[in-house]
C-alpha positions, -999 to 999 in steps of 0.1 A, spaced: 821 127 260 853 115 279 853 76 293 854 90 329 819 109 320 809 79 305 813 57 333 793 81 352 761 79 328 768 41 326 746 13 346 774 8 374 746 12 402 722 -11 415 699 -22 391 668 -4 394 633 -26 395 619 -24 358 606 12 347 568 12 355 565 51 347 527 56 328 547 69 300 569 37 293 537 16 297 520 37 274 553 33 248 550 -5 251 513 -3 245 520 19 213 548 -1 202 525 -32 201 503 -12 179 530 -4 158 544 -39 158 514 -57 144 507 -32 115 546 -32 105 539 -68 110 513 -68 83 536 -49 58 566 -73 64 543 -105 55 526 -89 27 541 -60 9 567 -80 -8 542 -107 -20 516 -77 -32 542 -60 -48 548 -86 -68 516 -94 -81 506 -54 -87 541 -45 -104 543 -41 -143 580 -50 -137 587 -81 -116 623 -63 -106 601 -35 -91 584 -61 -70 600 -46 -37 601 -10 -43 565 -8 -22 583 -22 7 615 0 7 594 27 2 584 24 38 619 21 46 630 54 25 597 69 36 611 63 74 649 77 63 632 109 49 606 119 75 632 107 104 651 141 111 614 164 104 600 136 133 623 144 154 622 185 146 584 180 156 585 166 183 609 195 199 585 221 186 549 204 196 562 174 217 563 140 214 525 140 222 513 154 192 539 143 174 531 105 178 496 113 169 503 126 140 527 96 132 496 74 142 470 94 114 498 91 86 497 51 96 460 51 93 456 73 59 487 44 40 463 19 52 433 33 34 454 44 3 468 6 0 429 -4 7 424 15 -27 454 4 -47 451 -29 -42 409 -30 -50 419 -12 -80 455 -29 -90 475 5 -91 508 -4 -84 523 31 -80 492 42 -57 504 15 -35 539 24 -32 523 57 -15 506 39 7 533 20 21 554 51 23 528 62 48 536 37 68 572 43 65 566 76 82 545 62 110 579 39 115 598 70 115 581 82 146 575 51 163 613 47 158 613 71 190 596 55 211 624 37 226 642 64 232 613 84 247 613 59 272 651 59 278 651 99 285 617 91 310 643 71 334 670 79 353 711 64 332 711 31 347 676 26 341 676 31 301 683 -4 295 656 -15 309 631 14 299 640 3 261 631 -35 269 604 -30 283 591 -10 249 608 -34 225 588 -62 247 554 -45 239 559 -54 206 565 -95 212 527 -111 211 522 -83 181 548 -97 162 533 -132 170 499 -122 157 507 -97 133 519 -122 104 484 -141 118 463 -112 114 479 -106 78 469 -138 68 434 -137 88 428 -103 70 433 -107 37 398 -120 27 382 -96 50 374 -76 18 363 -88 -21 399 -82 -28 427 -107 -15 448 -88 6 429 -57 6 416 -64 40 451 -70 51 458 -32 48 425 -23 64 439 -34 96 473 -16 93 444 12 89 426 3 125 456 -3 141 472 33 127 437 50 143 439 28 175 478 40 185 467 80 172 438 73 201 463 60 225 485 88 228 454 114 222 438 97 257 465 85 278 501 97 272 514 133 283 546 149 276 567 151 312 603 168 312 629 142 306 648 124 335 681 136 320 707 153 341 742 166 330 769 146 349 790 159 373 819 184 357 799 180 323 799 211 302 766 229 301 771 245 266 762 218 231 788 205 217 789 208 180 776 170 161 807 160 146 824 163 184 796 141 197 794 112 167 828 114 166 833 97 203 839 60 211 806 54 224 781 69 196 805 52 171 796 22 188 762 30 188 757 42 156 781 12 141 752 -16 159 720 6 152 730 13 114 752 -20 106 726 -45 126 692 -26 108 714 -29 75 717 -68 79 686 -74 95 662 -51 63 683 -67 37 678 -102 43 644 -101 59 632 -80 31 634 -109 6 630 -139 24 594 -146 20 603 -142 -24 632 -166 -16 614 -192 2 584 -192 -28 618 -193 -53 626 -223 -31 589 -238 -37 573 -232 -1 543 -213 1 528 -176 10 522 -192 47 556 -208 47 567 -174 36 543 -153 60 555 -182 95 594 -176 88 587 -138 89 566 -148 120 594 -162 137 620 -137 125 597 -111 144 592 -132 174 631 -131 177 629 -97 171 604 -87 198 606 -112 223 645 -112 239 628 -77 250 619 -94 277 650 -101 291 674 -85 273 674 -55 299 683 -79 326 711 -94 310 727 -64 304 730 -57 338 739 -96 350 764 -98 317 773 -64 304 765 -45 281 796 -53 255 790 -93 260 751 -84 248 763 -65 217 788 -92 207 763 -122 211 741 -95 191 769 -94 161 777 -131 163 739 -141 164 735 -121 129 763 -137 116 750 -168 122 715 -164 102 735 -162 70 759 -193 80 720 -213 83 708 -196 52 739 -210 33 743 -243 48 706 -253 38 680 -247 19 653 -264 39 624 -246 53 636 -255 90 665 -237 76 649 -204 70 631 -205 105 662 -206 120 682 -181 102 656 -152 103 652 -161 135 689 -161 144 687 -130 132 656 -112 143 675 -120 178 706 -105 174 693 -76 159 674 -70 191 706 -74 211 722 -52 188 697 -25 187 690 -25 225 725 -21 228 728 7 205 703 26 218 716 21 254 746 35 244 732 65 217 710 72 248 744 77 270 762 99 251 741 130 251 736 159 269 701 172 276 708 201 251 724 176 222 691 154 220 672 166 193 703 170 167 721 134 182 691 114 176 675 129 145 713 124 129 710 92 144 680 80 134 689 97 95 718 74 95 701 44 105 671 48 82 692 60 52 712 23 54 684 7 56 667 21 28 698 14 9 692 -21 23 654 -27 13 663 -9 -20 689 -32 -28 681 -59 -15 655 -73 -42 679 -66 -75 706 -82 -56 679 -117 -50 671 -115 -87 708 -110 -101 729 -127 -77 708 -153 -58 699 -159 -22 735 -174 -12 757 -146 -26 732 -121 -4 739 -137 28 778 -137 19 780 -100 15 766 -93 54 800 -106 71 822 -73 59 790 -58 77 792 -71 107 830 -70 107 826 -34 108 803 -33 137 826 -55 154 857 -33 150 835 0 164 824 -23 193 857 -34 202 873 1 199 846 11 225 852 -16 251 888 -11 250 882 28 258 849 28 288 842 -7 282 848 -16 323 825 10 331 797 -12 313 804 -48 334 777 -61 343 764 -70 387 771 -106 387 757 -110 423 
């Protein structure tokens, strides 16, 4: 895509009112659902791993394995939803959620470590899906709209991740078996979102329209990634998931390492998920009062600073800040990235742009959630926050390279 087509898909209009479609409300709704049961995962996973694992280094293999679950199912997700829709398809997202919660029910009642590991992969493919609904939402708007159709998603997800680290711990004598109860309500809220999009969401043709002079034919994948703007995109989606997974997959292990408790452990995931969720709610509109580039920097240089925190103390306030520092730039990050993934797309690219997309993201962050618990074990909690600045150095370089090319066209209406 050229910068002067660019420019025409970019938010240089005036600003819409907030998308209110049934579909995006529907997307929030489902995203909340989603939220809360991820939410679960992130508190608990880690800490159950532990205590189910015959080896101690295997302790976070259950929680990557909804991350390498999510990297594998990603590209068949998005294959299914072109054949059946995205109806059906987040339905059948939803069901997987439900069946991991009931096979984790199982595993952890009976101790069986490697039972569990499937059950959190189940999970990992309900991700997978709800990984689209964000951009669902984007193509249900008109371009200078997608911004704040994505917010408004993202925010459906804000009191969830409030609660969700508060339902994990609520849960998780709701059955003989601590924690077991935990995973009954990723269950319920797996059914819930399946019922959701059964009763109230319908597949409408996409608000997408080639721009003006815009060849009709596809252009081939390596054409379209290979543009300033999906290199920025991809360089903040797959550089910002990277960062955010591969600390916030072991913080909870190195807070108890550091002598605080599971609920110290479960309220610093709390907050990272807070910051996650809840700049959603105004991240849209800063983009167009600011500009999309100044939103994607503060992004980078909010993530670098969660690992500046994590290494100048080791206090608990310490860790609240840091994750949270970074659950917000990865929202600013992320909204950004998809705002601009969303942009450089025609109609007839969608289905290969974001499954390749979504296949890059989810395959880094897999690498991430892998990684990140041999690295905690073998190298400490210090030399892990040191290796995410060539990260974001990276993304920075991609962004800049962007702004210099179409960057104008993204200014933001400071009226």
């Amino acid at each position: 895509m050229t910068s002067s087509q660019s420019r025409e898909m970019s938010p240089d209009l005036p600003a819409p009112h907030a998308p209110q479609s049934p579909r995006v409300v529907v997307l929030a709704i489902a995203q909340a659902f989603f939220t809360a049961a991820l939410a679960v995962d992130l508190t608990l996973t880690g800490i159950t791993g532990y205590q189910l694992a015959p080896d101690k280094a295997l302790a976070t293999l259950p929680f990557a394995m909804i991350t390498v679950a999510g990297a594998v199912a990603t590209w068949f997700a998005a294959q299914l939803m072109r054949r059946v829709g995205r109806r059906y398809a987040f339905v059948i997202g939803a069901a997987t959620c439900a069946v991991g919660g009931c096979v984790s029910v199982w595993s952890v009642i009976h101790g069986n470590f490697w039972v569990f590991c499937l059950g959190t992969a189940a999970v990992g493919v309900f991700q997978a899906f709800a990984q689209y609904y964000r951009l669902a939402a984007a193509d249900s708007v008109d371009a200078n709209a997608k911004a704040r159709a994505i917010s408004m998603v993202l925010a459906g997800g804000v009191v969830a991740a409030f609660l969700g680290p508060l339902l994990a711990a609520w849960s998780r004598h709701w059955l003989s078996t601590v924690f077991a109860g935990s995973y009954l309500a990723v269950d319920l809220l797996g059914a819930a979102s399946a019922l959701l999009f059964l009763l109230a969401y319908r597949d409408q043709p996409d608000h997408i329209a080639p721009v003006a002079g815009e060849p009709v034919a596809a252009r081939a994948l390596p054409a379209i990634l290979s543009t300033p703007i999906s290199l920025a995109a991809l360089a903040n989606n797959a550089v910002g998931g990277f960062v955010m997974m591969f600390i916030m997959t072991v913080a909870p292990l190195a807070a108890m390492e550091a002598h605080y408790s599971v609920d110290d452990g479960a309220s610093v995931i709390q907050w990272h998920l807070v910051g996650m969720y809840a700049p959603s709610l105004f991240a849209g509109r800063l983009i167009d009062r600011l500009g999309l580039p100044v939103v994607v920097f503060a992004g980078i240089g909010l993530s670098a600073l969660c690992p500046l925190v994590a290494l100048g103390s080791g206090s608990l306030l310490a860790y609240h800040a840091a994750l949270l520092c970074l659950g917000v730039g990865w929202n600013f990050m992320f909204v950004g990235g998809t705002t601009l993934l969303a942009s450089s797309y025609q109609p007839s690219e969608r289905t290969k742009v974001q499954g390749a997309a979504e296949l890059l993201r989810y395959a880094t962050t897999a690498v991430a959630t892998l990684a990140a618990g041999p690295v905690l074990e073998r190298f400490g909690w210090e030399a892990l926050n040191v290796a995410m600045f060539p990260l974001l150095a990276l993304a920075t370089v991609m962004t800049i390279r962007w702004v210099r090319r179409e960057g104008a066209a993204w200014s933001g209406r400071r009226a």
